[in-house]
N, CA, C and O atoms as a GROMACS GRO file, in nm:
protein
  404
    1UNK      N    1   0.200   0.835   0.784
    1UNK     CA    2   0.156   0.746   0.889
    1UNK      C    3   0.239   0.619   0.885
    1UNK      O    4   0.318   0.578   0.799
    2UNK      N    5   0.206   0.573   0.988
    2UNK     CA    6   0.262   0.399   0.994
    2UNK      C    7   0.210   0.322   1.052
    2UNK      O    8   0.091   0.345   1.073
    3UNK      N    9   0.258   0.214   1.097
    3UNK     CA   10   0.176   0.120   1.192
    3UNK      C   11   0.188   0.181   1.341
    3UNK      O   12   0.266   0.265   1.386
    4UNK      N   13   0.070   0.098   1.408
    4UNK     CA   14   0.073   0.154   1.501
    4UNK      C   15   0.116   0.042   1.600
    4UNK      O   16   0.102  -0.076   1.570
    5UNK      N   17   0.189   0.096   1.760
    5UNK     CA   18   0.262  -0.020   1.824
    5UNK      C   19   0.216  -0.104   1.811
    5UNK      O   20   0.102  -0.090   1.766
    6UNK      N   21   0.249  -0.205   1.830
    6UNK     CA   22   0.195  -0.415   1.833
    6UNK      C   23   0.148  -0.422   1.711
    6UNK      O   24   0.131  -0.544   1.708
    7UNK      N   25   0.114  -0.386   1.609
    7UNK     CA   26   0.049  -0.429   1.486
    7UNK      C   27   0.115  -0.435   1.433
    7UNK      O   28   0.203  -0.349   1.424
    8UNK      N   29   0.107  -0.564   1.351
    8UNK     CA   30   0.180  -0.673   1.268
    8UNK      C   31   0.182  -0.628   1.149
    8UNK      O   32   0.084  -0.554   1.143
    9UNK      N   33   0.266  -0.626   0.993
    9UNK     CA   34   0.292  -0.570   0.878
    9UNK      C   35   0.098  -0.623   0.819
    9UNK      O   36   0.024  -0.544   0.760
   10UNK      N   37   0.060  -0.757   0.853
   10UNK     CA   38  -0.032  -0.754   0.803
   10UNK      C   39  -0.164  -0.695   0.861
   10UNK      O   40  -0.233  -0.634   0.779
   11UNK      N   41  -0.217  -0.704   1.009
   11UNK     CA   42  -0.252  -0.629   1.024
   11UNK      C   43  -0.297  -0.482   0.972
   11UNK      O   44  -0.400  -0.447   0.915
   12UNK      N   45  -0.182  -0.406   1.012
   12UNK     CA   46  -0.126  -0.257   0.926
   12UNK      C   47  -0.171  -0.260   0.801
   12UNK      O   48  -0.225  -0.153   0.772
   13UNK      N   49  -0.171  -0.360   0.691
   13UNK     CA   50  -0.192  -0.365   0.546
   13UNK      C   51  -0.358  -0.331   0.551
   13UNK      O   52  -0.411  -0.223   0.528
   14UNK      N   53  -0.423  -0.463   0.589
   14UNK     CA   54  -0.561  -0.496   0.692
   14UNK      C   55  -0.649  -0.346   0.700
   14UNK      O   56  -0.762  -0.319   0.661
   15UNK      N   57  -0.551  -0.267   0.764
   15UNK     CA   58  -0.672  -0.181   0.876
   15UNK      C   59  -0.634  -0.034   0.692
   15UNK      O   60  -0.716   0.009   0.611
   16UNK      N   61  -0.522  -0.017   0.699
   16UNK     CA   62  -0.441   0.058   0.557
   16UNK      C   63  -0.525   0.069   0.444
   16UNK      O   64  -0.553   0.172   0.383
   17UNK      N   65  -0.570  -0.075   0.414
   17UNK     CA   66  -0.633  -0.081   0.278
   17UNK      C   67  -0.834  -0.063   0.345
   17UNK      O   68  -0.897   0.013   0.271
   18UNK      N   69  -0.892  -0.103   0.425
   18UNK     CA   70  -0.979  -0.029   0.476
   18UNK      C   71  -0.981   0.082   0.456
   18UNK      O   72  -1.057   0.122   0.368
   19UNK      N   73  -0.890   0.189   0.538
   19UNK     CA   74  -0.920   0.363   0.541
   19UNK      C   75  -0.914   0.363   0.353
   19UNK      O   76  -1.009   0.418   0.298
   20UNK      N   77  -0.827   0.314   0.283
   20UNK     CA   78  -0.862   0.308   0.148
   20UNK      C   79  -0.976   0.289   0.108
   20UNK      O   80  -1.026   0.398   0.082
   21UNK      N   81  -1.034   0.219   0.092
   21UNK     CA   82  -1.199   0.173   0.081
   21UNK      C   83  -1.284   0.300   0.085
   21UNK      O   84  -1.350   0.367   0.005
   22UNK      N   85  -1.244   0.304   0.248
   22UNK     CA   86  -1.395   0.377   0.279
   22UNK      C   87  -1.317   0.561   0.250
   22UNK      O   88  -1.387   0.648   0.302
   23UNK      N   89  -1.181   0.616   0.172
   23UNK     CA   90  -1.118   0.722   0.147
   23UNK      C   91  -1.201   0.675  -0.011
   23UNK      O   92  -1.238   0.782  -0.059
   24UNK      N   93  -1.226   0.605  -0.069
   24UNK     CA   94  -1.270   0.584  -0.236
   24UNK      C   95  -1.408   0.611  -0.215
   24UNK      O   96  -1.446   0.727  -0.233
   25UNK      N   97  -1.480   0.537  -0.186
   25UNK     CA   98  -1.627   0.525  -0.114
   25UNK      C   99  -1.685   0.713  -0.084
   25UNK      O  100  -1.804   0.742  -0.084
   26UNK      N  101  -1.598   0.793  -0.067
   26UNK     CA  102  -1.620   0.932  -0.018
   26UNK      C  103  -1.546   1.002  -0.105
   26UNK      O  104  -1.571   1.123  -0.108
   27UNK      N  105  -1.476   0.968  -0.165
   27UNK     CA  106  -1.399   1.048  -0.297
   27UNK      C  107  -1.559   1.045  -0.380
   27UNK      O  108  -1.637   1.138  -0.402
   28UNK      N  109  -1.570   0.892  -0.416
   28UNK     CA  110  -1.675   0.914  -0.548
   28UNK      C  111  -1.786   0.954  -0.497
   28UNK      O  112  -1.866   1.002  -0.577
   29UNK      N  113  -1.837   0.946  -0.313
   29UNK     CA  114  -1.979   1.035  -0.327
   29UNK      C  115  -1.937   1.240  -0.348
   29UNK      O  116  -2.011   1.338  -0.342
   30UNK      N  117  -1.855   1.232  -0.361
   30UNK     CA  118  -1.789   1.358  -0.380
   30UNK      C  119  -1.830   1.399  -0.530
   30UNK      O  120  -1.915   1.475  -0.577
   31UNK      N  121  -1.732   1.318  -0.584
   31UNK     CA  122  -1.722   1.320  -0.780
   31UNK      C  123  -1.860   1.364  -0.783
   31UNK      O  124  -1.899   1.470  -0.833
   32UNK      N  125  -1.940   1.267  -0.719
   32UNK     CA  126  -2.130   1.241  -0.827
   32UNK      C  127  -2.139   1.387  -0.761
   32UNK      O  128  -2.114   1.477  -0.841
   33UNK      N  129  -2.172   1.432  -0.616
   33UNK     CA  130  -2.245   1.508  -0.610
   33UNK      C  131  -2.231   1.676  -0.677
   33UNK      O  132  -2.318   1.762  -0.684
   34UNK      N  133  -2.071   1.681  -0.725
   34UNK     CA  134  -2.025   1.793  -0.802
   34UNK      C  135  -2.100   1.784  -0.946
   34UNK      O  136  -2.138   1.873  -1.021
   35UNK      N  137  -2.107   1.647  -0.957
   35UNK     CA  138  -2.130   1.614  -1.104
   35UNK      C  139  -2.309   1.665  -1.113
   35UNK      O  140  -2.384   1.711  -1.199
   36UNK      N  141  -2.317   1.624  -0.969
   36UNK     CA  142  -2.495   1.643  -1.039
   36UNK      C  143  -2.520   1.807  -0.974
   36UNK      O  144  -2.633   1.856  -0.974
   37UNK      N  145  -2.423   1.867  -0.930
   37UNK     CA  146  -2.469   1.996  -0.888
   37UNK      C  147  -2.444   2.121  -0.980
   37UNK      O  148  -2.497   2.231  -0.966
   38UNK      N  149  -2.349   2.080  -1.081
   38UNK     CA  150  -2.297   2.149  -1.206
   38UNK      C  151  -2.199   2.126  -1.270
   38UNK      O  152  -2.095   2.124  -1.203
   39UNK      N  153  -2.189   2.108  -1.376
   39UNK     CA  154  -2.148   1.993  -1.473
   39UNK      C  155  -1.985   2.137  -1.491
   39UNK      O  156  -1.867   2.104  -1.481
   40UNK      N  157  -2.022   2.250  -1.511
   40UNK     CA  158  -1.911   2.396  -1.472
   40UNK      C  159  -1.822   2.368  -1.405
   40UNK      O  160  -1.704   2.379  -1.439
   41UNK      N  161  -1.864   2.324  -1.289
   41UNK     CA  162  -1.754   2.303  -1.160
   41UNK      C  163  -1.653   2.170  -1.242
   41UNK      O  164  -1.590   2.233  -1.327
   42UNK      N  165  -1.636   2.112  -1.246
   42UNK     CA  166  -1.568   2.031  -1.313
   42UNK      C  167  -1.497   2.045  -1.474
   42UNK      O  168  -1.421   1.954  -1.507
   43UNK      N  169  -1.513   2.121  -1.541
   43UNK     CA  170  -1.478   2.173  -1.623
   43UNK      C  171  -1.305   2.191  -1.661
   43UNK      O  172  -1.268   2.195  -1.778
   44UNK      N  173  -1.200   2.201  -1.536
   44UNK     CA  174  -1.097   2.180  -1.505
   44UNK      C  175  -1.016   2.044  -1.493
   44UNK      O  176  -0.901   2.011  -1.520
   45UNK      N  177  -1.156   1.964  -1.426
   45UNK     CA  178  -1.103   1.819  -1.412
   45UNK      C  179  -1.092   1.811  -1.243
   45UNK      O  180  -1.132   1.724  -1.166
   46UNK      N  181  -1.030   1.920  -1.220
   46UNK     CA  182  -1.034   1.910  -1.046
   46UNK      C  183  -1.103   2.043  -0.988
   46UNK      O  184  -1.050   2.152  -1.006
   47UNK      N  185  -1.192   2.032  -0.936
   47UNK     CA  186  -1.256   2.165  -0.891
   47UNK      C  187  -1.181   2.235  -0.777
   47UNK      O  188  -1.255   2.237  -0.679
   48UNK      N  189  -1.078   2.286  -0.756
   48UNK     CA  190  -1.035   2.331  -0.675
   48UNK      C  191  -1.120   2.411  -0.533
   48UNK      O  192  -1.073   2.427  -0.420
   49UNK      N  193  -1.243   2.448  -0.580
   49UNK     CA  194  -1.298   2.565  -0.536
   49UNK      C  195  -1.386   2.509  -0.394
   49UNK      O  196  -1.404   2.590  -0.303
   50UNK      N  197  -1.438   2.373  -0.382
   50UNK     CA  198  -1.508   2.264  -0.332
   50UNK      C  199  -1.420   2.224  -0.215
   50UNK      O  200  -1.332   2.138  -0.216
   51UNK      N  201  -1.456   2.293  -0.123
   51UNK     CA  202  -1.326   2.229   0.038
   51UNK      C  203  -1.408   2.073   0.015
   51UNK      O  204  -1.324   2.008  -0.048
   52UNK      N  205  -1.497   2.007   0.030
   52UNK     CA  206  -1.549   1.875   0.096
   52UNK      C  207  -1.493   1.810  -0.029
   52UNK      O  208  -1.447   1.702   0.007
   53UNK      N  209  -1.474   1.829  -0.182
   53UNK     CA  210  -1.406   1.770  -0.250
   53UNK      C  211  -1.262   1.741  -0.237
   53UNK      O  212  -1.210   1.636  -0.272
   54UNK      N  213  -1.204   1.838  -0.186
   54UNK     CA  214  -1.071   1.899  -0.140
   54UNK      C  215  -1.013   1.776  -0.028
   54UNK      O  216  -0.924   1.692  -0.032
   55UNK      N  217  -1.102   1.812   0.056
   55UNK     CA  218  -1.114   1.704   0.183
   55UNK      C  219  -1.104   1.532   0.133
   55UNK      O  220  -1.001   1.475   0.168
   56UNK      N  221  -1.205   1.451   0.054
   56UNK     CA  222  -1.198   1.357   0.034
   56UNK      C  223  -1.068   1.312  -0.040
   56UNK      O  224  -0.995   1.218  -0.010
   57UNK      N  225  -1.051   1.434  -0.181
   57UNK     CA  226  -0.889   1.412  -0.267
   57UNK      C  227  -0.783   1.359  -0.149
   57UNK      O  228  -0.719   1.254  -0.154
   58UNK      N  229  -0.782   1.441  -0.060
   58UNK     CA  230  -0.682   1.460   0.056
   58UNK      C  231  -0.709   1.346   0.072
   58UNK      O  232  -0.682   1.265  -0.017
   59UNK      N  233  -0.778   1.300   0.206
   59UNK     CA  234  -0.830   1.165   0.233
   59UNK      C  235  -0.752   1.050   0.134
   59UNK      O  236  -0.666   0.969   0.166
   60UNK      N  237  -0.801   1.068   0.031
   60UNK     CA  238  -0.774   0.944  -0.054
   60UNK      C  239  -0.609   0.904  -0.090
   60UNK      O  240  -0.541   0.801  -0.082
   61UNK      N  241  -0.587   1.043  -0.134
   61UNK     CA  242  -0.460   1.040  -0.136
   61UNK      C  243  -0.355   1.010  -0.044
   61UNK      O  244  -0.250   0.954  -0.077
   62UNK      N  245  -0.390   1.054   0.092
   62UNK     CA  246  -0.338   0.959   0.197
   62UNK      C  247  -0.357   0.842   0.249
   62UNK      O  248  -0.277   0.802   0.333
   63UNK      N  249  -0.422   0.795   0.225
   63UNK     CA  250  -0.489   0.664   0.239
   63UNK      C  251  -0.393   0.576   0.172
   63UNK      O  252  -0.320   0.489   0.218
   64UNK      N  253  -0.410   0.622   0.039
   64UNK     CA  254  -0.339   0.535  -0.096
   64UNK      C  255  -0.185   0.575  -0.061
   64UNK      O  256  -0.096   0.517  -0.123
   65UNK      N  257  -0.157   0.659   0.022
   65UNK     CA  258  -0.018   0.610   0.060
   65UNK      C  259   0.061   0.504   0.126
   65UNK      O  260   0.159   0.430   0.113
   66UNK      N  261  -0.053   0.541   0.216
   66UNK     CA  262  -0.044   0.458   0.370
   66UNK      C  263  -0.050   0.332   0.326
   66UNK      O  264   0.053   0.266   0.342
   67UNK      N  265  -0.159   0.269   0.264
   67UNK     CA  266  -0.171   0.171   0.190
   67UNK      C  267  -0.026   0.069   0.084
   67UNK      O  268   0.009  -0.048   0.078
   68UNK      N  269   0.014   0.183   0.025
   68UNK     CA  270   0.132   0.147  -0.039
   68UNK      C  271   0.249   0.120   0.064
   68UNK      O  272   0.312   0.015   0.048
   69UNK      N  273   0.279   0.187   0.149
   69UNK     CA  274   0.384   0.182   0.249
   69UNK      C  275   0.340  -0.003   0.351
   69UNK      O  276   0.415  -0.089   0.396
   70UNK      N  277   0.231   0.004   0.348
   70UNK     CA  278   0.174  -0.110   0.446
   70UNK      C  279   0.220  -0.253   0.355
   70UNK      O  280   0.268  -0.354   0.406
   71UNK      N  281   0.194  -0.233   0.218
   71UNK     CA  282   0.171  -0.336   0.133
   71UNK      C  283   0.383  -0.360   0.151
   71UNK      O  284   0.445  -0.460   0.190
   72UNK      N  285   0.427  -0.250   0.115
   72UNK     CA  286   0.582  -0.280   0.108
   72UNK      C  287   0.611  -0.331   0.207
   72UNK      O  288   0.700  -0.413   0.185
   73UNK      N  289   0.578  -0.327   0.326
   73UNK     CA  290   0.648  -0.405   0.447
   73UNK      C  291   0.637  -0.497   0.482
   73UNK      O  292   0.717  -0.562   0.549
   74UNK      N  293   0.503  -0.534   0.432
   74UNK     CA  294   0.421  -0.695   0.408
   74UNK      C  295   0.497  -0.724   0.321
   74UNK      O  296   0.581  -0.792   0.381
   75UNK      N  297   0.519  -0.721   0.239
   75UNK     CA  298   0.608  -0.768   0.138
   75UNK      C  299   0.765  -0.804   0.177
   75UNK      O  300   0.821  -0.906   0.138
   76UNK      N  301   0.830  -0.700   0.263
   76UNK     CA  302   0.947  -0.708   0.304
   76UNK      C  303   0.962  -0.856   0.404
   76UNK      O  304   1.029  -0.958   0.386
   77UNK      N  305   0.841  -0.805   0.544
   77UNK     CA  306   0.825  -0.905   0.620
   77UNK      C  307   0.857  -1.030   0.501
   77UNK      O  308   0.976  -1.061   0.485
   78UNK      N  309   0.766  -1.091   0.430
   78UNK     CA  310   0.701  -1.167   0.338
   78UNK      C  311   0.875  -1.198   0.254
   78UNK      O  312   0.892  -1.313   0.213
   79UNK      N  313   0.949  -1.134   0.242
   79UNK     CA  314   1.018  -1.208   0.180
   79UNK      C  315   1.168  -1.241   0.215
   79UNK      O  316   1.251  -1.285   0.136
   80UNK      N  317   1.189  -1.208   0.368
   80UNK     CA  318   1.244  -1.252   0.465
   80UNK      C  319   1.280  -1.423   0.468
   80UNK      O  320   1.382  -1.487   0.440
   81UNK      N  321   1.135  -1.465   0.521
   81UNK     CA  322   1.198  -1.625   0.497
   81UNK      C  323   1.182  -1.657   0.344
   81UNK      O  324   1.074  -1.715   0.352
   82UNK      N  325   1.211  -1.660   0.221
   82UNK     CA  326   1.254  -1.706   0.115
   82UNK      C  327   1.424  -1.640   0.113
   82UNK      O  328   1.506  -1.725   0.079
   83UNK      N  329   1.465  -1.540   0.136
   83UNK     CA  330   1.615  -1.543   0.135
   83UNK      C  331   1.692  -1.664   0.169
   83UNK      O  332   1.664  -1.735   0.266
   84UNK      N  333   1.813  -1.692   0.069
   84UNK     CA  334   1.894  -1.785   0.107
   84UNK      C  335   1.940  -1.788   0.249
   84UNK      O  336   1.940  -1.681   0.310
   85UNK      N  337   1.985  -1.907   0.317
   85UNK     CA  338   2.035  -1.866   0.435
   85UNK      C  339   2.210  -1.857   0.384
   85UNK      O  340   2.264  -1.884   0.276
   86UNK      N  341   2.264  -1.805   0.518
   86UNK     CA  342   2.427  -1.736   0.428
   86UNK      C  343   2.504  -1.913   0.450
   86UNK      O  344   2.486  -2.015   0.517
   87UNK      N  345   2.625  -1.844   0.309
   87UNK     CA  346   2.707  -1.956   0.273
   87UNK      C  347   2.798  -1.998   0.349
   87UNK      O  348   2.860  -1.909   0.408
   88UNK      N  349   2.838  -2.138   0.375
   88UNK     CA  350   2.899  -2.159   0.446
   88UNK      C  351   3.053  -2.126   0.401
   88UNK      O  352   3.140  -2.158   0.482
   89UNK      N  353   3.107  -2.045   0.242
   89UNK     CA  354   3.224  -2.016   0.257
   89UNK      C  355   3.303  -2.171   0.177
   89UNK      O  356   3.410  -2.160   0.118
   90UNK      N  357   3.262  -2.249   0.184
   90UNK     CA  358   3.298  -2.367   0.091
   90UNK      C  359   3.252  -2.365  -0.077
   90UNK      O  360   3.138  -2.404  -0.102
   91UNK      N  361   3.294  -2.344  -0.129
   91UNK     CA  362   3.337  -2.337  -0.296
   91UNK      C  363   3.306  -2.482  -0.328
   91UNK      O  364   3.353  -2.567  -0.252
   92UNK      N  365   3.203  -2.536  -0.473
   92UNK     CA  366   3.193  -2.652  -0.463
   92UNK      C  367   3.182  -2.735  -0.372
   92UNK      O  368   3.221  -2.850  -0.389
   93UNK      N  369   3.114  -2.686  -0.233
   93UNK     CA  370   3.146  -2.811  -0.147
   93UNK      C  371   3.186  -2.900  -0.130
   93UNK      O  372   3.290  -2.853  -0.177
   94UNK      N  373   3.208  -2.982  -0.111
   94UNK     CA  374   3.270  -3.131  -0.114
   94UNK      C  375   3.254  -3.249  -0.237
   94UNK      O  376   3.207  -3.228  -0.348
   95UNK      N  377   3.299  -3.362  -0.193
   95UNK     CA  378   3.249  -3.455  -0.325
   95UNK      C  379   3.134  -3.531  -0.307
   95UNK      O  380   3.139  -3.651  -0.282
   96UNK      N  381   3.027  -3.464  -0.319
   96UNK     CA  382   2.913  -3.510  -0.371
   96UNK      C  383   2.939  -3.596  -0.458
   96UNK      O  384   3.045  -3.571  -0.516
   97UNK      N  385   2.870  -3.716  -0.505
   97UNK     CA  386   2.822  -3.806  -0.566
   97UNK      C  387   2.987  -3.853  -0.672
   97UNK      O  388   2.978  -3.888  -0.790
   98UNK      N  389   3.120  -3.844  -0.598
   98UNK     CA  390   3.215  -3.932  -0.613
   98UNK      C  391   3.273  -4.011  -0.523
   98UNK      O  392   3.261  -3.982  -0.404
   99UNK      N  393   3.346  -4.122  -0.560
   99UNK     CA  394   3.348  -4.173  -0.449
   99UNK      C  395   3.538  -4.191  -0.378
   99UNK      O  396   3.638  -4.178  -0.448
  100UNK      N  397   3.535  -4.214  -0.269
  100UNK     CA  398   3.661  -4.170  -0.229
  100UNK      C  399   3.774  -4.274  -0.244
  100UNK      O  400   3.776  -4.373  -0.170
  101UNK      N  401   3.876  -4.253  -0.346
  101UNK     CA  402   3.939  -4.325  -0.388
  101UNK      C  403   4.085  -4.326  -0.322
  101UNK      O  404   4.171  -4.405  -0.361
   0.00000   0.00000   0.00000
């Protein structure tokens, strides 16, 4: 995914880290309800066998992409104005603080 037209890097981050939230929020009602439905199913670590577990992993895992990609561009945006501006090509510039003899 990416941003979507007119939305701003932060924005995008904004709405990105949301679907994150509420992709975690449904991962872990996932986790508990495997957990409290048989302790077996988990036994692997990932229950493969569970589509609605399947579903949220998914979910999350895209989310937490999208998220990462949002955060880098905010960041990019973000560090745009701290770059030097370019050199004017003068070496030592001039004589600063001597005086002209």
């Amino acid at each position: 995914m990416s941003s979507r037209p007119g939305e701003t890097a932060a924005e995008w981050c904004a709405r990105a880290t949301g679907d994150y939230v509420a992709a975690l929020a449904a991962f872990q009602i996932e986790w508990q309800r495997l957990a409290v439905v048989s302790l077996s199913t988990l036994t692997a670590g990932y229950p493969t066998s569970d589509d609605s577990y399947d579903g949220a992993m998914d979910f999350l895992e895209d989310a937490d992409h999208e998220r990462n990609e949002a955060i880098a561009e905010l960041d990019r945006e973000s560090s745009i104005g701290l770059r030097p501006g370019p050199r004017s090509g003068r070496r030592n510039g001039g004589r600063f603080g001597t005086s002209a003899e």
